[in-house]
C-alpha positions in Angstrom: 197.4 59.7 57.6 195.8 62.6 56.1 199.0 63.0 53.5 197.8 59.3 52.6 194.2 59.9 52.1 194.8 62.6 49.6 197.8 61.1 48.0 195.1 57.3 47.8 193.0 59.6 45.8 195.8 60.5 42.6 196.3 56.8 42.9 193.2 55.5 41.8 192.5 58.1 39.0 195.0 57.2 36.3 194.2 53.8 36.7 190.5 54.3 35.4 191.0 53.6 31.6 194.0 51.2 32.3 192.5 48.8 34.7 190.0 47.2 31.8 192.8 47.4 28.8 194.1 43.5 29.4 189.9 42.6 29.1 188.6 44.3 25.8 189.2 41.8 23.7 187.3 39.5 26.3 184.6 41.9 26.5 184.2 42.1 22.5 183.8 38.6 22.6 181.2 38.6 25.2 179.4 41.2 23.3 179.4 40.4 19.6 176.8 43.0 18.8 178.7 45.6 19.8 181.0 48.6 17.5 183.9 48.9 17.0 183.7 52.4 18.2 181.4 51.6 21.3 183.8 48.9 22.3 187.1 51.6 22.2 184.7 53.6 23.9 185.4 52.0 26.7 188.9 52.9 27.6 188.2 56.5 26.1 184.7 57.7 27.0 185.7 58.5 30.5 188.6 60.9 29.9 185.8 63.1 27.6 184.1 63.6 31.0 186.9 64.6 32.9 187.5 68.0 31.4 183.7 69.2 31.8 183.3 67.8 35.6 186.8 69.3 36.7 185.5 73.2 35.9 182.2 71.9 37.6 184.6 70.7 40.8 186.4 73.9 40.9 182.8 75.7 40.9 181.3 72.9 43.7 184.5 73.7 46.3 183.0 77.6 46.9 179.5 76.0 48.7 180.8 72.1 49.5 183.1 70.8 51.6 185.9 69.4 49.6 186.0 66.0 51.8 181.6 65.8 51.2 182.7 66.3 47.2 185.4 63.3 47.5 183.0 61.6 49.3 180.2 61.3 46.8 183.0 61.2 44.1 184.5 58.1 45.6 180.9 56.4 45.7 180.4 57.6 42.1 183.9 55.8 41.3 183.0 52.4 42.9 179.4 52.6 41.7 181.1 53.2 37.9 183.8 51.0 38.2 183.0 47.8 39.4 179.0 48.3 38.1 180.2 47.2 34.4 181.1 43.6 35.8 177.5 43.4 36.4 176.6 44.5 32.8 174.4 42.6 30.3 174.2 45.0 27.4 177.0 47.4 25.8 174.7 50.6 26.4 175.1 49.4 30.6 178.5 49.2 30.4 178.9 52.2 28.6 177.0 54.6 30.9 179.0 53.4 34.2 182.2 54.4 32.5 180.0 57.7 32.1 179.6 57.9 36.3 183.3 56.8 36.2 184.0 59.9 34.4 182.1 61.9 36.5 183.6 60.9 39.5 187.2 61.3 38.4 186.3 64.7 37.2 185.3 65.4 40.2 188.3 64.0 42.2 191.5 65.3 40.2 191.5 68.9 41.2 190.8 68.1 44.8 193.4 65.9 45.1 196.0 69.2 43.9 194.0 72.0 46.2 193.7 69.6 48.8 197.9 69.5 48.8 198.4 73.3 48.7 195.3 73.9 51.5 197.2 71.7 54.5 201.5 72.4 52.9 202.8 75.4 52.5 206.8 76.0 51.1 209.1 72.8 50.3 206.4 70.3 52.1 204.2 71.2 49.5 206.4 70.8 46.7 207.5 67.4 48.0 203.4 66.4 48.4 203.1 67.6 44.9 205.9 65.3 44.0 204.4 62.4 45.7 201.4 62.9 44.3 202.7 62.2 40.8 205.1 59.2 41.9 201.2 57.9 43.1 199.5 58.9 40.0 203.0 56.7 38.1 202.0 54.4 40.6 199.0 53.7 40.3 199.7 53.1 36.3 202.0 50.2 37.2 199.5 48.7 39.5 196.6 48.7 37.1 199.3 46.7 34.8 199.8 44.1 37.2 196.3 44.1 38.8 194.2 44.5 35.7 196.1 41.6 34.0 195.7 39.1 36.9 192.0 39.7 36.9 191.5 39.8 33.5 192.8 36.5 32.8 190.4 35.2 35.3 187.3 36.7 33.3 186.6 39.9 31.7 184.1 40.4 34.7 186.5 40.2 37.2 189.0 42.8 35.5 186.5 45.3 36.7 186.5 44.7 40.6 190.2 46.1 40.4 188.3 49.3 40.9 187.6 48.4 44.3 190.7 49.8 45.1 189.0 53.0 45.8 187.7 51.4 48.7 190.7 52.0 50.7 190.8 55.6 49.2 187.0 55.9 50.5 188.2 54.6 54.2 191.5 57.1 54.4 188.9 60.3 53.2 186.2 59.3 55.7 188.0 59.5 58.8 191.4 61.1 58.2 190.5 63.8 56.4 189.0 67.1 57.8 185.2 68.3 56.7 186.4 71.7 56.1 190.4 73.5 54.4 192.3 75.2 56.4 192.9 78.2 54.7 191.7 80.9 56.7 193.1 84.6 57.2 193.7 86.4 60.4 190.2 87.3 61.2 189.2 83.6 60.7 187.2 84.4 57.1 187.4 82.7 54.2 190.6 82.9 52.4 189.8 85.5 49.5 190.2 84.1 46.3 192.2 85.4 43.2 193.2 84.1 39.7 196.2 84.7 38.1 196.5 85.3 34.2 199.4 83.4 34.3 198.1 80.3 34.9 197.2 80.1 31.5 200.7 80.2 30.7 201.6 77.1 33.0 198.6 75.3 31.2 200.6 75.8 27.4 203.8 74.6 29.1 201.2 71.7 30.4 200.1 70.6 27.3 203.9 70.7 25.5 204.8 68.6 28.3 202.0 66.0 27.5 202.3 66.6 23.6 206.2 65.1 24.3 205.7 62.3 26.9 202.4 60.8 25.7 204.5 60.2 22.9 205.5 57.0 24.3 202.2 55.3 25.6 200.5 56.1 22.5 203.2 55.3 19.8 205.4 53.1 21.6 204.2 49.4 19.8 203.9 51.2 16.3 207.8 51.9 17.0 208.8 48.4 18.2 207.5 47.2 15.4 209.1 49.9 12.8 212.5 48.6 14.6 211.7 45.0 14.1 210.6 44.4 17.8 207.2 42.3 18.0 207.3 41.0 21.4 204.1 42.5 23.2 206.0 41.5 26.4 209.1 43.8 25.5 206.3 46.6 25.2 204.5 46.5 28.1 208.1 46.1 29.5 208.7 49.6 28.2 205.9 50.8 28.9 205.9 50.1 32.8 209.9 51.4 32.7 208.3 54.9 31.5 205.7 55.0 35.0 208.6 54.0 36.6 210.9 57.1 35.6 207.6 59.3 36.4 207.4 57.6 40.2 211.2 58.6 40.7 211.3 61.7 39.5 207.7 62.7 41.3 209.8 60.6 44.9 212.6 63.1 43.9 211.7 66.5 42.7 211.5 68.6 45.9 215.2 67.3 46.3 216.2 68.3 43.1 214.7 71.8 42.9 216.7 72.4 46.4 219.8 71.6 45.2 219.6 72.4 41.1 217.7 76.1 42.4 217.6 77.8 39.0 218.8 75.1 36.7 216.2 72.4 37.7 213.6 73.7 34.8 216.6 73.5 32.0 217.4 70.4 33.7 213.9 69.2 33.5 214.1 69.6 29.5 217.1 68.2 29.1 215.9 64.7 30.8 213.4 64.7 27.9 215.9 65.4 25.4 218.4 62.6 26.4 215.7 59.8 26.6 214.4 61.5 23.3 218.1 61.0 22.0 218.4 57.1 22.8 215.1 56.1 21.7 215.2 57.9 18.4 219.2 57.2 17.6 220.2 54.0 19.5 217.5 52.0 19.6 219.3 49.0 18.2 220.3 48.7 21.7 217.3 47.5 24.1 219.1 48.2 27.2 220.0 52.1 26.2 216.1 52.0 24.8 214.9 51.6 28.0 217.1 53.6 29.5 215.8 56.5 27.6 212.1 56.0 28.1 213.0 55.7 31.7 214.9 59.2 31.7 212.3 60.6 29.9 209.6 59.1 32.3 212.2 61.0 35.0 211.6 63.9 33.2 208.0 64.3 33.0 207.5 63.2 36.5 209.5 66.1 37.8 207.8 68.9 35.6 204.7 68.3 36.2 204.1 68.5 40.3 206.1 71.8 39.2 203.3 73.3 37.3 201.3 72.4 39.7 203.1 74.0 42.4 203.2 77.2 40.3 199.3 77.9 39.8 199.2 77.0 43.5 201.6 79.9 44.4 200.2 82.3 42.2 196.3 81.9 42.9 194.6 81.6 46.3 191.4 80.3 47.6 188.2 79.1 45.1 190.6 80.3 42.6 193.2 77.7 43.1 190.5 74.8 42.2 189.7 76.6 38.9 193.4 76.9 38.3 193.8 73.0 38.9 190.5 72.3 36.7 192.6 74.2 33.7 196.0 72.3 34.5 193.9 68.9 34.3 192.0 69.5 31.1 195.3 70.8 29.8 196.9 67.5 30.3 193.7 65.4 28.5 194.7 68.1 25.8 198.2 67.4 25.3 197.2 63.6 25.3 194.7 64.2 22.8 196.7 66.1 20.3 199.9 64.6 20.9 199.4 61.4 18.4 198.2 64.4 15.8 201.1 66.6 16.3 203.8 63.7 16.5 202.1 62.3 12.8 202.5 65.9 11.1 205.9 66.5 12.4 206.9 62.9 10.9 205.0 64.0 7.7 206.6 67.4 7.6 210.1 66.3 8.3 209.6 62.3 7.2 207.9 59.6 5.8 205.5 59.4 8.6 206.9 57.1 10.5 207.0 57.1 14.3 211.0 56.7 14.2 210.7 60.5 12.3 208.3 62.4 14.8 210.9 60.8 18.1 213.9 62.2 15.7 212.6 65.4 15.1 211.4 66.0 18.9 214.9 64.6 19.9 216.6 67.8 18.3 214.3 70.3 19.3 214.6 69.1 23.0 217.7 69.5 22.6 217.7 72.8 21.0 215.7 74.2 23.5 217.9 72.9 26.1 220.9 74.9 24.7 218.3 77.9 24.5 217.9 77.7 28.3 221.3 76.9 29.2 222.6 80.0 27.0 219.9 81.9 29.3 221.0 80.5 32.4 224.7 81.1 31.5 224.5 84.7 30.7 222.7 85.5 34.2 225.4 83.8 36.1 228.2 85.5 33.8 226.7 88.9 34.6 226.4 89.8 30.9 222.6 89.8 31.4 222.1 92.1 34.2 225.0 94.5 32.5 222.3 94.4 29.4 219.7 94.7 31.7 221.6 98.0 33.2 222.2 99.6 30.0 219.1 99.1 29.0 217.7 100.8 32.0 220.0 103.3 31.9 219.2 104.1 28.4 215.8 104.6 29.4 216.2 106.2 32.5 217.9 109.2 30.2 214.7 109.1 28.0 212.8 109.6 31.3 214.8 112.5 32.1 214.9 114.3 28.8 211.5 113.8 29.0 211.0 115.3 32.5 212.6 118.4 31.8 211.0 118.8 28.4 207.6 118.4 31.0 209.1 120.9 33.2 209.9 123.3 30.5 206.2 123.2 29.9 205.0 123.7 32.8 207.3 126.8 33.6 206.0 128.5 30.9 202.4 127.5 31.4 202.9 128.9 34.8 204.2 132.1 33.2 201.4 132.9 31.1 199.1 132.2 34.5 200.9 134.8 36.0 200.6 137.2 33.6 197.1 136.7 33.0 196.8 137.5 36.6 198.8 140.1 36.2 196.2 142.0 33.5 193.2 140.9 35.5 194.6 142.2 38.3 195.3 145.5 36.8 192.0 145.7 34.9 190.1 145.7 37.8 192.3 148.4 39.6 190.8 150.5 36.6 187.1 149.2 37.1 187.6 150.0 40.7 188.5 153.2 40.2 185.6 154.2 37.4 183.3 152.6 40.3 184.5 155.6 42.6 184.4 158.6 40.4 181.2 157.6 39.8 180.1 157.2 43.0 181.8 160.9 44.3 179.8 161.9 40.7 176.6 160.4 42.2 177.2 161.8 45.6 178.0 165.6 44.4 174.6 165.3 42.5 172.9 164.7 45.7 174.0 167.3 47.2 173.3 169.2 44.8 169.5 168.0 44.6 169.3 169.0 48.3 170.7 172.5 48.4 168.4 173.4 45.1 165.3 172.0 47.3 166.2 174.7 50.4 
């Protein structure tokens, strides 16, 4: 039960903006007053909050419980969620989507840490993986849910969030007050950050730049194809969370077997649903069969990065490394509309159908690139390179050395022979000293007789 209660927590956090979608045009209705802006506001104003609150999470877990932190966040997400079906003004509505924001800030790093406190090794991968076929999920159930509801009454499209209900039950009793992680002597597991975490966060944001490519762009290219039917794309839509749930249900499996080749892999899932979207789309089936590889393919990389900062960082450190994973991925959502239109502008007319092309071919590129890679360490060529190579510079260490030794032989020389000189000046200076004192002692005696 306690896999459950973390995993019920990545399920109800995607579905925040999604759940109220079906209902906004109800909701502008019901509000006539209200923006334009303030009214997209509310499927947007909630991701802004996520970044901030995610640092402030990986800060909390060093003096907090995580399970006290869920807690409140949990209470925070009801309080958000199903408050705006009691709203009588735009400005209400508006600030519970800013507690809902809060809360899921609060939430998505603990749901990661929480994984790599209580697995350790292939369990943990797996979690990871079922943690983002429940965050795919979750995006198909606030489809189905959200739409139900919201044909009942804009109001009612909000009490989906009582979902979190369930997720509030699981935490309370199944999960312990206080992670595991402990060394030998029973302290507190000491924390360290890895630089390279940052580097998993770019790979983060390239992966979200690609996929969110479909969600955010998907009707614009139906309709450049001659495809209308909003039915067809939510179809498509829900076929792309379903290629993320498989390949988060499958990803420990497949880095078992695949070993080395399951990150070139990874990429060239990507570029084959790239392919059939961009270049035979005049077929629906093949269509969807590409958004569904591709969904495959992004829910496979990233429990991955995920896995990685959890490797390489340890204690406090590892919710930090999550809070920069997670605003990484509300980056690559945010730019990836801007970078797909200037790609299409660059290389096209602007179109949608140009910015799929042109990410179609560079998938594939870079899949050759890491295949090429992945070929010449197998063939050998690469550690033969690799040994001359250190060969080469294990000469310049040695010419080196002995030009250093050379150095220090004659640096010891010239010691020796300044000891050499010292040492014979003093054998003079000694010797002055004792004339002089037989000199002095003649004198005295001397002195002594004249006195008689």
């Amino acid at each position: 039960m306690l896999k459950y209660a973390i995993l019920s927590v990545s399920l109800i956090t995607v579905m925040a903006g999604a759940m109220i979608a079906p209902a906004i045009a109800s909701i502008a209705a019901a509000f006539p007053n209200a923006s334009s802006f303030q009214i997209s506001l509310l499927t947007s104003l909630h991701a802004g909050l996520v970044v901030p609150f995610s640092f402030i999470s990986g800060y909390l877990v060093r003096y907090i419980p995580k399970k006290n932190i869920l807690i409140v966040s949990l209470i925070l997400y009801l309080i958000g969620g199903i408050g705006g079906s009691l709203s009588d003004s735009m400005w209400f509505m508006l600030a519970t989507r800013v507690v809902l924001g809060i809360s899921i800030g609060l939430m998505i790093p603990l749901s990661i840490t929480l994984i790599s406190d209580y697995y350790e090794g292939e369990e943990r991968t797996r979690t990871l993986g079922l943690q983002s076929a429940a965050t795919n999920l979750g995006g198909i159930i606030a489809i189905v849910v959200s739409g139900f509801l919201a044909a009942q009454g804009w109001r009612y499209s909000f009490l989906a969030y009582g979902l979190a209900i369930l997720a509030l039950v699981l935490v309370f009793f199944f999960l312990p007050r206080k992670a595991p992680a402990k060394s030998a002597e029973g302290e507190a597991e000491e924390s360290n950050f890895d630089a390279r975490v940052f580097l998993l966060a770019i790979y983060m944001i390239l992966t979200f730049v690609v996929f969110f490519g479909i969600p955010s762009n998907m009707s614009l290219f139906l309709s450049e194809i001659d495809i209308t039917n909003t039915v067809v794309n939510g179809i498509i839509i829900a076929i792309c969370s379903v290629g993320g749930f498989a390949g988060g249900m499958s990803v420990a499996f497949f880095r078992r077997v695949l070993k080395s080749f399951f990150v070139p892999l990874q990429v060239v899932y990507m570029a084959i649903g790239f392919v059939l979207i961009a270049f035979l789309n005049q077929y629906i089936v093949l269509l969807g069969l590409g958004v569904l590889i591709l969904g495959f393919g992004y829910g496979s990389t990233v429990p991955v990065i995920f896995d990685g900062a959890t490797k390489i960082t340890t204690g406090a450190a590892r919710s930090m490394a999550t809070a920069i994973l997670v605003s990484s991925i509300y980056l690559g959502q945010f730019i990836s509309p801007i970078v797909l239109d200037e790609i299409s502008k660059i290389f096209g007319n602007g179109s949608v159908y140009y910015s799929y092309s042109v990410m179609a071919l560079a998938l594939v590129f870079v899949a050759i690139l890491m295949f090429v890679e992945r070929g010449l360490h197998f063939s050998g060529l690469k550690r033969w390179l690799a040994r001359s190579s250190s060969k080469h510079a294990l000469s310049e260490i040695s010419a080196s050395n002995a030009r250093l030794q050379e150095r220090v032989d004659t640096l010891a020389n010239q010691l020796d022979e300044v000891r050499r000189q010292q040492h014979s000046d003093s054998r003079e200076q000694i010797s002055l000293l004792k004339n002089m004192q037989e000199s002095i002692s003649q004198k005295k005696e001397y002195d002594n007789k004249g006195s008689y």
